[in-house]
Structures are given as C-alpha cells and as structure tokens.
N, C-alpha and C positions, 0 to 999 in steps of 0.2 A: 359602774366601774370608773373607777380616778382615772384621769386622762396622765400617761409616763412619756416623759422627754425618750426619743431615742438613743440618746447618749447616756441615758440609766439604766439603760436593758441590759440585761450581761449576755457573755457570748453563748452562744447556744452549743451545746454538747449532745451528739448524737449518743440515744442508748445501744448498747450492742443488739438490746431484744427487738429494734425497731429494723436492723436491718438482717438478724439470723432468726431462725427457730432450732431447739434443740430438739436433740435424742429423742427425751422425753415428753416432746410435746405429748399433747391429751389429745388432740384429733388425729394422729397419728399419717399427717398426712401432709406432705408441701404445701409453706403457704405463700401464694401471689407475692413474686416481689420479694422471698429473703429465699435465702439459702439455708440448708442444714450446717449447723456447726462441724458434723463427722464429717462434710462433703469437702468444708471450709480447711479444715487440720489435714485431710487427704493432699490436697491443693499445694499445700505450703512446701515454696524450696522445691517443687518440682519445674520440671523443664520439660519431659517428654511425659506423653501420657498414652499408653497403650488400649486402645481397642479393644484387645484378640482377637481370635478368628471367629470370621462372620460369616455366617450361611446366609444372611437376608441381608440386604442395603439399608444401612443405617445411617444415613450421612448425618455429619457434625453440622449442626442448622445454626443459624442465628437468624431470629424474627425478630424486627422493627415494624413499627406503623408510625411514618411518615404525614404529618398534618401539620403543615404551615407554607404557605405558598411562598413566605417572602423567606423562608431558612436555608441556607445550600446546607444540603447532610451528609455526609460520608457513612456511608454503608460498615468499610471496614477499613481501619488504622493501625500503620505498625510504624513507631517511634524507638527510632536507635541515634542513641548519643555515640558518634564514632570519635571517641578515646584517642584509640589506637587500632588500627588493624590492617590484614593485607587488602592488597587493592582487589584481588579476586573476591572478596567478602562478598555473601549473597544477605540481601534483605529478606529475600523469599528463592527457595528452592522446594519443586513440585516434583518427586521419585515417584516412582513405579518398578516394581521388581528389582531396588537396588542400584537404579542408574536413575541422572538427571532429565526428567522429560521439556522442562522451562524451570529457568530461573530469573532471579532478578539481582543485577551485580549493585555494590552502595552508588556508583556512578548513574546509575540508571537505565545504563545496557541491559537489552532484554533478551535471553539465548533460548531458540526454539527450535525447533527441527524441521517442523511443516507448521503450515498456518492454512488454516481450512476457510474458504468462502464462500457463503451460502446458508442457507436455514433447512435443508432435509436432513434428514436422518445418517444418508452416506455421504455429503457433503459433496458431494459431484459438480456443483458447480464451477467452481475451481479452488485453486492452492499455491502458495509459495512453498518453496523448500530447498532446503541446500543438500547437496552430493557429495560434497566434501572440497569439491573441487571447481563449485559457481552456485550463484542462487541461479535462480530457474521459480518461470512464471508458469503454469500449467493451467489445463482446460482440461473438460470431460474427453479427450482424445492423450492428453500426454502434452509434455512440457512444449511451448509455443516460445517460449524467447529463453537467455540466457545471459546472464552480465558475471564477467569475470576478467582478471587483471587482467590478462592479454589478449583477449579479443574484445574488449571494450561489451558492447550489447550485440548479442548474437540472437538472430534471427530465424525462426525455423521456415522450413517449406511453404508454411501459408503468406510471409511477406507483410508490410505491413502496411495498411489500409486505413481509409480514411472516409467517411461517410456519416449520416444519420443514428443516432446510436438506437439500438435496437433492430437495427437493418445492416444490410451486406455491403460491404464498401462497396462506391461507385467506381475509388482511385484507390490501387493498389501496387505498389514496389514490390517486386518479385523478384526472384532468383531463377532466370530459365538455364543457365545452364552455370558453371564454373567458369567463374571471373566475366560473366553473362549479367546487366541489371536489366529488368524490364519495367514497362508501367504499360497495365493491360486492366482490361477488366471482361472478357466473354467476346461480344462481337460491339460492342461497345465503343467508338472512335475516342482516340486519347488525343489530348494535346497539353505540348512543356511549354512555359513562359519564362522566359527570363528578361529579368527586370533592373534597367538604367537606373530608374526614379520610380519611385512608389508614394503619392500623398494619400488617392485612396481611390475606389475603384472607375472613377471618375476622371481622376487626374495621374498620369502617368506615362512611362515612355517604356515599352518590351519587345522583345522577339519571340514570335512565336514559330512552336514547331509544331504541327500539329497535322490532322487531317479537316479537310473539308467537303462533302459529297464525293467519299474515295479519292480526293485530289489530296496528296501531301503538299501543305504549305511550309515554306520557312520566307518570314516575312515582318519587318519592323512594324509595330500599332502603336499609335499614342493616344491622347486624350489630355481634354483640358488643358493644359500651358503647356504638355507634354509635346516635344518638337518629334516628328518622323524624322530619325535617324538613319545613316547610311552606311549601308553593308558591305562591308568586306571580306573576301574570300583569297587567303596567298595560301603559298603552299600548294599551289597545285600542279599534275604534272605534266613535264614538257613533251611529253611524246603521245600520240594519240591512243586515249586508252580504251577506246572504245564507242559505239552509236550511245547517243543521247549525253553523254558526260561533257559540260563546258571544265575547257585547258586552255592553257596557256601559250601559246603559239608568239613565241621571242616576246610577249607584253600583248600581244593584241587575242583578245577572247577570241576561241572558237569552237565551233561542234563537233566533237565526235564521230568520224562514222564508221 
C-alpha cells in the first residue's frame, strides 16, 4: 500500500448503519453499541418520557467502565445555556408524589428538607433538617443544636463538650439552670483560665480558677517571659457580710466573722 500525505485524506463521514440497526434487522436482536432506528424516531423532540406503572423496580441505569488512571470522568452531565430565565430556575428537580423532595437552583443552591448521616439502612446515625422555622442538627435521640436568626446557635440540654473524638467529653458547658452556665463533667474537678498573653503552653501569663485537692483556687500563673501578675479585687462590700468573706473596712482588708 502507497504510503498518502494526511492532508489528502478526506474527511471521514460516519455511516448511519455504523451507529443504528434497523426494524429489519436479520438477527432480530440489539446490536452492542447502536441503537434501533424505531427507538431513535420515538426519541425525537420528546422531553418527558413516561415509565407507567410499575409493580417491580426498574430503575433508569447508566453503566460505564472506568479505565484510565490519569482521566477525571464525570459520571453524569447536564449543560444548560441560560438564555434567559427566572432566577428560581432548577437545573435538577427530584419529586415524589407531586411535590419537590431536592432540587438544584441554576445559582447552585441546593434545597433539601433533611440530610441523612450514616450508611444503615434507617439512617440513625444522625440528620440535618429544617422546621420551617431553624435548621437543627439531630442525633439518634432528637435534635442536639439549633441555629436560627434570633437566637444565633442554640444549644440543647446535653451542652457542649469537648474531648477525644470517639469518647465522652472530658469539658462540658452546660445549662444547670435558667440564665445558670456551668462547666462540669461527673465528679471530675474543673478548672477556667483566663489568659493576659498566650505564646504557647510554655510561655504565658493567666488566672486560674479552678480546684485543687478540693481546695478552690483563684490565682495568677505564668510561664516563660510570662510576668506573675497582681490581683485586684474592688467592689467589695462595706459592711460585714459574714465568717470567712475578705471586705473592705474604710480601705483596709478584713475578715469576716
């Protein structure tokens, strides 16, 4: 065979036979890779294409096989040239029984109702979902937090904790009572730091409040170039209020009895 410049090939022209089969085929049977022409005229200019009703699950499938390591592949692709349209336009809207269950607006907002986390079957591990009136984070007990425009992030009964993940906090903010904050954990001693300077846990200047062998301290700690700072207490009152409470006696400290 004469060896042909590529610039004298002509252009290649796909045959219709190479990507359909007809009616008539003689094997009477789909072939790999083309379509039936009646399937192909069915097709045309439609937009909705009905099911009927189904007594077995017959889900709409698309099957790919994936082979090439260095290729990113998209599974599935929906391209809309926006023209013109309203802003509520859905690129994807998912119904069931006539109403919206998820959709997807052309901005890229995604509207859902609940969002299920977890891989069982009743999804119990936990859920976002909105009420109408806040999202809400939920657990296999019922909703654990709340975020909504005027109460900023709400918080339920269990408080919120801090610890190892996969284990029980150690440090927990809680709600003991109305307009009550606590920081508690069982029989467990707590201690609050509050911090002058912070470099790092090395170097620094704090006040701690805290317990120590059932003794409550409040006491300045430093560290590193962190200077021990000195504590002042005003505001306190002038008349004796009782055994053990340091007052203030016209400026000069005294006890209580």
């Amino acid at each position: 065979m004469a060896d042909t410049k590529v610039s004298a090939l002509s252009a290649f022209t796909p045959i219709v036979s190479d990507l359909l089969y007809g009616v008539d085929d003689p094997a009477g049977t789909p072939v790999s890779g083309k379509m039936a022409i009646s399937d192909l005229l069915a097709l045309a200019g439609k937009s909705t294409f009905a099911a009927g009703t189904l007594t077995d699950s017959a889900p709409l499938t698309l099957t790919q096989t994936w082979n090439d390591a260095a290729e990113v592949f998209t599974g599935l692709k929906v391209v809309v040239t926006d023209t013109a349209s309203a802003a509520a336009s859905l690129i994807l809207d998912l119904q069931a029984g006539g109403a919206s269950r998820a959709s997807f607006k052309k901005n890229g907002h995604m509207a859902v109702n609940r969002i299920y986390v977890g891989v069982s079957s009743d999804y119990s591990t936990g859920y976002i979902y909105s009420s109408g009136s806040g999202l809400y984070l939920a657990g296999t007990n019922g909703p654990v937090a709340e975020v909504r425009d005027n109460f900023g992030i709400h918080l339920g009964g269990q408080g919120l904790g801090w610890g190892t993940f996969g284990l029980a906090p150690d440090l927990i903010l809680a709600r003991d009572d109305a307009a009550v904050l606590a920081q508690r954990n069982g029989a467990n001693a707590q201690t609050f730091r509050l911090y002058n300077t912070y470099t790092n846990a090395s170097n620094y200047e704090r006040m701690k409040f805290g317990w120590n062998t059932n003794v409550f301290e409040i006491k300045p700690e430093n560290a590193g170039t962190g200077s021990a700072r000195v504590v002042h207490i005003s505001g306190l009152p002038t008349a004796n209020p009782g055994a053990g409470i340091l007052w203030n006696n016209a400026g000069t400290p005294a006890i209580g009895t």
